[in-house]
N, C-alpha and C positions, 0 to 999 in steps of 0.2 A: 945342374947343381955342383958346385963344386967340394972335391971329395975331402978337402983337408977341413969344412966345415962344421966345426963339434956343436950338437944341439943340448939345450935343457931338458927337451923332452921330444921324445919322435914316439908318434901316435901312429898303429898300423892300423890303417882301416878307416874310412873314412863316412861310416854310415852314421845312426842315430846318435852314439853314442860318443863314435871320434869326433862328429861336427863339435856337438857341446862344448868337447874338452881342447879344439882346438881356438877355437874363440875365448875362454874363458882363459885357457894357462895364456895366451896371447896377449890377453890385457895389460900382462905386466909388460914392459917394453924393457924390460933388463932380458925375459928368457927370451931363449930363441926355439923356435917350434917346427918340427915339422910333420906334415902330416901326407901319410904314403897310402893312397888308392890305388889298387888293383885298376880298378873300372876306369870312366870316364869321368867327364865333367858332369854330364846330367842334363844335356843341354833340348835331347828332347820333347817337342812341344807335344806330347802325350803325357807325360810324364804332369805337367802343369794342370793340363785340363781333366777334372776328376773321373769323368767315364771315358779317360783313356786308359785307363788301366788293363783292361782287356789286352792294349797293345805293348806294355812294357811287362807286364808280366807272363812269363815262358816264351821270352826274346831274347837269346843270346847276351844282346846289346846290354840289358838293365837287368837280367837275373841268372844267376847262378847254374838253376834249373837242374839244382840237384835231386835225388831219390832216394828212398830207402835199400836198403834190402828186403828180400820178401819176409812180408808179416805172414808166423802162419797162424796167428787166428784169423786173419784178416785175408784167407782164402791163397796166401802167399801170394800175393800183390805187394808191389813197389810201388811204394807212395810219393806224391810230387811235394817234394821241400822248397816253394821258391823263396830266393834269397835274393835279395838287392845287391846290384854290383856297378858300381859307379857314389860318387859323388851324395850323400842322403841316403845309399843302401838302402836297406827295405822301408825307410820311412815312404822312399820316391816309387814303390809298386803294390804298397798295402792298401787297405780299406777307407784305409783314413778315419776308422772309430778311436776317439777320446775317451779312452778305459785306464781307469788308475789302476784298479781292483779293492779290495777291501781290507780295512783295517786290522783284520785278525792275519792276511797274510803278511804284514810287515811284523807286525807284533812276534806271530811266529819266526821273522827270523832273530828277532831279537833274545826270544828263548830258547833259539839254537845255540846260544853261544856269541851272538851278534850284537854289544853293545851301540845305541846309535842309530840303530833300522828298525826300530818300533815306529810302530804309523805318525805317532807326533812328531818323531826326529827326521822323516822323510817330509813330513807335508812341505813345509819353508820351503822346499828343493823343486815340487810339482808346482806351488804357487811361481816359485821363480820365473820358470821356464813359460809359463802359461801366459798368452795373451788373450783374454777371451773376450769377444765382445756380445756374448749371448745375451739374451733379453732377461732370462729367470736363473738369477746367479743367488746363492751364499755367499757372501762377498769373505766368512770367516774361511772356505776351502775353496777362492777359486783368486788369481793372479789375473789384473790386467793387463799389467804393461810388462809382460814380458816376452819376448822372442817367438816363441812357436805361435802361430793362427790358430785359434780356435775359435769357431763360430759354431750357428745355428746357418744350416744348409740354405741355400734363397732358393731352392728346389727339392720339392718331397713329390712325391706320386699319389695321386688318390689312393691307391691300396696299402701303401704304406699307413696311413692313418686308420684304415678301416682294420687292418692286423693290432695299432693300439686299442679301437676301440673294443674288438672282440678279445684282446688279452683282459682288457678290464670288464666284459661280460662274463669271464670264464672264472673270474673271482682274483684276480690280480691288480695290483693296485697300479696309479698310474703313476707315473717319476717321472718327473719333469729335469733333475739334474741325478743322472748315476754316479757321479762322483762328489754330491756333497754329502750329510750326515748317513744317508741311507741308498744301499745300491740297488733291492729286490724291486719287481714290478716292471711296467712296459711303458715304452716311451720312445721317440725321439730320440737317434744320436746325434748326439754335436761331433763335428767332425775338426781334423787339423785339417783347415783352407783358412784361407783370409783376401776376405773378398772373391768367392767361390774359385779362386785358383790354389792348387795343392800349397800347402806351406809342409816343404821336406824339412830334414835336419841341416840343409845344404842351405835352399831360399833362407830359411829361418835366423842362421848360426854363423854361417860361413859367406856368405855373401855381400853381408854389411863389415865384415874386417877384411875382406878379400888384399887390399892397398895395406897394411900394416905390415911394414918393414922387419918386423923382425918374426914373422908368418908363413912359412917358403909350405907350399900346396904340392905334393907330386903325382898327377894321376897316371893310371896305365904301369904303374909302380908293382909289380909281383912281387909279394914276401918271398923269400926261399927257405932261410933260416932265422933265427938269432946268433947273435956271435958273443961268445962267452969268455970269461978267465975266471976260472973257480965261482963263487957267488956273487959274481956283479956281469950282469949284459953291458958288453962292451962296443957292440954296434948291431947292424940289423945287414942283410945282406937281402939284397933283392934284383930282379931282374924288370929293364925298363930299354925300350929301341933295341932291342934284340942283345944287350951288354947288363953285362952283370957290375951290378955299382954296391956300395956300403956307404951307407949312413951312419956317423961316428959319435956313438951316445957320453956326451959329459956329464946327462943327468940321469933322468929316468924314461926307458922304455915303457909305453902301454898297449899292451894288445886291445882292441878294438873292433875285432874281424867278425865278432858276433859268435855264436853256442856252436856254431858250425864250423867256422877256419880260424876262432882264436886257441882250442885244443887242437887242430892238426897243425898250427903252428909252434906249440909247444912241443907235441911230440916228432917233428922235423927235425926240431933243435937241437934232440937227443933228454927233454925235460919231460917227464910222466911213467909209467908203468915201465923199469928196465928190461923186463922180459919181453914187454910189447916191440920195445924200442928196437932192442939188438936184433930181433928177427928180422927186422928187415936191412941189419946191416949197420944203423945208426949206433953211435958210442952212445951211451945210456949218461947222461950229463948227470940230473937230479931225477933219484929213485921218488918221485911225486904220484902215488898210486892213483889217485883221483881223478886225474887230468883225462879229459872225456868221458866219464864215467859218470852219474845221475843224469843222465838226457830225459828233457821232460817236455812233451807236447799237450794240448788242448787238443783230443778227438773230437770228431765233427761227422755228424749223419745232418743228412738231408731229406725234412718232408717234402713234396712236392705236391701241387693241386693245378688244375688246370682250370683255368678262366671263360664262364660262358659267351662273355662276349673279346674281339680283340684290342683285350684295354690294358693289356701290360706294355713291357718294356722291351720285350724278345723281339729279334733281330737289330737291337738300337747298335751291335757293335759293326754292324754293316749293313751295304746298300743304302737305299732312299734316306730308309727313318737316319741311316746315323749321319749321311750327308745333311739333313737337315738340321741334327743336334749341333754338330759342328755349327751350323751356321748361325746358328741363333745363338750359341755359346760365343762364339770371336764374335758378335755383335752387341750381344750386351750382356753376356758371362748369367744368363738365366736358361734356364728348359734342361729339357734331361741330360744337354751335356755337362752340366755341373750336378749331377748323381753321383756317389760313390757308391751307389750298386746297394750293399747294407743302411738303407736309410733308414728303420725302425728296426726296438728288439726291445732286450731285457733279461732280467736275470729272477730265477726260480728258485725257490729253495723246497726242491722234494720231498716225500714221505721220509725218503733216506737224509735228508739233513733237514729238519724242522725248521733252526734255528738260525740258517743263512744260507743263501743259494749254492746251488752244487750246480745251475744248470745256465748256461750264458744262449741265448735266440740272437739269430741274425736273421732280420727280415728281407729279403728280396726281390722289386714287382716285379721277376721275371723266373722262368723259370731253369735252372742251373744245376749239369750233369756234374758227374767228376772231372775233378781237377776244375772245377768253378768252370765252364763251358758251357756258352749258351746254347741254349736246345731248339731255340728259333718257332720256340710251341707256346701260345701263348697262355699264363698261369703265373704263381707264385710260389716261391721257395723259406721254407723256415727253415733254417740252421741250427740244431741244439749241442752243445758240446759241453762235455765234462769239465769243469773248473778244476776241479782238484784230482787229478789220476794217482793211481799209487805206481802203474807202469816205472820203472825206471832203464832208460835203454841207455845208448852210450855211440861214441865217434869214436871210428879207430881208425889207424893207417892202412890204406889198400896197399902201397907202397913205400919206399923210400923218394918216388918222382913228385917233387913239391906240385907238379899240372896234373896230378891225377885225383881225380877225387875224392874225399874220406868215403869212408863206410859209415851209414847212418843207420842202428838199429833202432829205432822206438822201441821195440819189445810191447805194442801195443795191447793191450786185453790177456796178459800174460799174468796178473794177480787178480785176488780175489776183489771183488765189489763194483770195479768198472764196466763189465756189460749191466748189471743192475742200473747203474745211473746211464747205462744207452739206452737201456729199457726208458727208464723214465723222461729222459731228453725224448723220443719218440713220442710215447704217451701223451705229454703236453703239446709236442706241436701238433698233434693232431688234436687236441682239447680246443686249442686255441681255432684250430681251421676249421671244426664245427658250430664255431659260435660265430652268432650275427655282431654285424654285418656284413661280415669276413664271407661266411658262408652262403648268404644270398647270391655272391658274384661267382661262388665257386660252381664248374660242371663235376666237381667228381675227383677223388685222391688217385693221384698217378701215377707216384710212389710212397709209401711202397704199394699204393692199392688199397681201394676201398674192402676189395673181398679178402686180404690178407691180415688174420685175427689172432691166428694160432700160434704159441712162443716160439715153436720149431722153427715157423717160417719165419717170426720178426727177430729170432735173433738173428738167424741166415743171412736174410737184407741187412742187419747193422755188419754183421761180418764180409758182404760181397761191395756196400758202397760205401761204409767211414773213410773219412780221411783226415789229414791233419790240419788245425786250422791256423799252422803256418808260426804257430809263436814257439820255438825248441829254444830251450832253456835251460840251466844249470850244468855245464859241463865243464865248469872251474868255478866250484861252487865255494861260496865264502864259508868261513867256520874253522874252530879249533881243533877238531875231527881228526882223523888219518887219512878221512880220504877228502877232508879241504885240500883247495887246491889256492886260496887266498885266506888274509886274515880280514877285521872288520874293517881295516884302511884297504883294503885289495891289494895289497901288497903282497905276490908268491912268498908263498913260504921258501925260506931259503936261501934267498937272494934281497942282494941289497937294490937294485932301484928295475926292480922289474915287475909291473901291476898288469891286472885283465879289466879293464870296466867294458861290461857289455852286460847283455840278459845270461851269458854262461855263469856269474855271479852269483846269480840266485837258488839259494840252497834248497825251495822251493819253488812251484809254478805258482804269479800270480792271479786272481780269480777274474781274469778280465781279458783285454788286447793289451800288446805288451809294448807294445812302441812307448808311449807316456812314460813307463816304468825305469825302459832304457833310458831315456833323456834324464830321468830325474837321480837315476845311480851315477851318469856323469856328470852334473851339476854338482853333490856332493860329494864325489871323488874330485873333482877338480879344485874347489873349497878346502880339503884336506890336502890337497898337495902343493898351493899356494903358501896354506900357512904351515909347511914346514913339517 
């Protein structure tokens, strides 16, 4: 690249949310764009085919393969944060569930102080981006022809269905679509593929403007800093072939790095908490109290049951069966290798919220220890995790060495009402795994155990096997606040052309997966910054 090159807009980060915005500012052929990946291109062919996942994610290559620090409710265990690195970020090593969330969290941020992010002013943005070609659509909330794949899977597993029909024995209603007028009940996920191959933010976004001249892509690109003159970002400094380069901002910078490296690059820069900053040596730019501060995750326990005959999915990530998957998969893109693993779920609304789900299920015909690892025993896995935590944890500098990794506290189970809603995320998936015809195929619960009854022991099990379920959120949270760290354009406070769009934006956790929600904050970031 050449250095005397002044961009409109340099995008760092090239996951869910920089693909968006780097195809969308791009369209104008006046700007000039560039967009700076850490990672790679994205080029492997795991990453495409849906039950590769197993193999890109906690791989070097495609994830972050970051950690907490120890939770001590959580028996002070370091919990696995994996983060997408390359080209599509976590879009290219998630689940691939089609989760908007619900209408009360946009609304909510709108009476934060967020005019514009109430649910009606975000829908246009999710239709945008959606291409769906499912069978049983709303057509008033759902987009065909737009960019990201979303389908109806061309492979589900017998037990996946048999887990919806025992949710609707258990008194749960069935949903056929979770993201149109109503989210509660069990169902079927529709996933981002198109045509049972992954559709990343990369395939989707970036791939069909790849040739557009005034577009420059740079992967394997290391942020180190920002580079400043009082309140305007004057370029970005990064390291790429072992040489440290700069990128020269004419317009506006956007961070993009996602709730995990868009606040450690803020606070590199010398922007966030001064007293954080100078400890480790950095000149304190902008006193920005906020900047890594509200970290929000989705907690996630795992029921488990084991299968009386061998009819699940265990061992599919290796030996015979997955040589097989593979092979049927490059053959005609059917059979479990086009699984994303979560193929059925739903969402609950507890004793403790009546009135809309507090509790999101992830089905699995297999059975899955921590850190999502298959246990090669054959059985079934429900997922239930808390939508709305009150937890609020935070990323902070380990050091001043831009290659060393933040410090990532969740602070999980650390306020009041969240083990109540582990409790009841438990409770249910085992409601559900008692009920036929679910139950017929089952030999007997595996975790936490059929003879384990007593609150001593199930809150013990929620505190020795939660984990996260991978969506951290809100650590440059939008709002008028003091400890905003953007306003309702995502524009840092303080500075004239320096924005964050990613999930660190959101001043709360949405009640769903959060990939969708990404794309759809740069969609409408991008919309606003087109027009000026």
């Amino acid at each position: 690249m050449n250095s005397d090159t002044a961009f409109d807009y340099i995008i760092i980060g090239g996951g869910s949310s920089g693909c968006v915005l780097a195809n969308r500012l791009s369209a104008d052929p006046a700007a000039r764009v560039l967009l700076l990946e850490a990672g790679a291109a994205g080029r492997s062919p795991f990453i495409h085919m849906p039950a590769g996942i197993s193999r890109v994610k906690d791989n070097p290559k495609t994830d972050w393969m970051f950690t907490t620090t120890p939770q001590p409710e959580l028996h002070d265990r370091r919990i696995g944060v994996p983060r997408g690195r390359g080209l599509g970020g976590s879009s290219a090593i998630n689940a691939m569930v089609y989760i908007r969330g619900q209408r009360e969290d946009y609304d909510g941020w709108r009476d934060l102080g967020n005019p514009g992010w109430g649910y009606d002013d975000v829908l246009p943005y999710f239709i945008r981006s959606e291409g769906n070609s499912g069978a049983i659509l709303d057509p008033g909330f759902h987009g065909l022809n737009g960019p990201l794949g979303v389908e109806d899977r061309v492979y589900t597993h017998p037990l996946s269905d048999l887990f919806v029909e025992s949710g609707i024995a258990a008194g749960l209603d069935h949903n056929r679509d979770f993201n149109g007028a109503n989210q509660a009940g069990v169902g079927r996920y529709q996933v981002t593929q198109k045509n049972a191959r992954r559709s990343t933010a990369a395939v989707a976004y970036l791939n069909p403007v790849m040739s557009r001249p005034n577009l420059t892509i740079e992967t394997g690109a290391r942020v180190l800093k920002l580079l400043t003159s009082g309140s305007r970002v004057t370029g970005v400094s990064y390291r790429q072939n072992r040489q440290i380069r700069q990128a020269i901002a004419a317009g506006r910078v956007i961070l993009s790095a996602g709730a995990i490296q868009s606040p450690q690059i803020l606070l590199l820069s010398g922007i966030g908490p001064a007293d954080e900053v100078a400890a480790h040596g950095i000149t304190p730019i902008a006193d920005l109290k906020g900047v890594g501060k509200n970290l929000m995750d989705h907690l996630n326990l795992s029921v488990l049951a084991k299968t009386r005959d061998p009819i699940s999915l265990a061992g599919i990530g290796g030996g015979t069966k997955a040589i097989r998957a593979l092979v049927q998969y490059l053959w005609n893109r059917t059979g479990p290798g086009a699984t994303n693993g979560a193929e059925a779920g739903g969402f609950y609304a507890s004793p403790l919220s009546p009135t809309r789900p507090d509790i999101q299920f992830h089905f699995v015909p297999l059975m899955l220890g921590i850190g999502m690892q298959d246990l090669n025993i054959h059985g079934v896995t429900i997922h239930a995790c808390n939508l709305r935590p009150t937890d609020r944890g935070e990323v902070t500098l380990a050091s001043a060495d831009p290659y060393a990794a933040p410090l990532i506290d969740n602070r999980f189970l650390q306020t009041d009402g969240n083990m109540a809603v582990m409790r009841e995320g438990l409770a249910s998936a085992r409601m559900i795994l008692a009920a036929r015809p679910l139950a017929s195929v089952l030999a007997g619960e595996y975790l936490p155990g059929d003879g384990i009854t007593d609150k001593a022991r199930l809150d013990d099990f929620i505190r020795a096997n939660s984990e996260t379920e991978y969506h951290p959120s809100g650590t440059c949270k939008m709002g008028p606040d003091e400890m905003a760290v953007v306003d309702s354009n995502l524009r840092v406070h303080g500075f004239e052309n320096l924005s964050v769009v990613d999930a660190s934006i959101m001043p709360r956790l949405t009640s769903g997966n959060t990939n969708a929600p990404c794309m759809m904050i740069a969609e409408k970031a991008a919309e606003v910054m087109l027009k000026g």
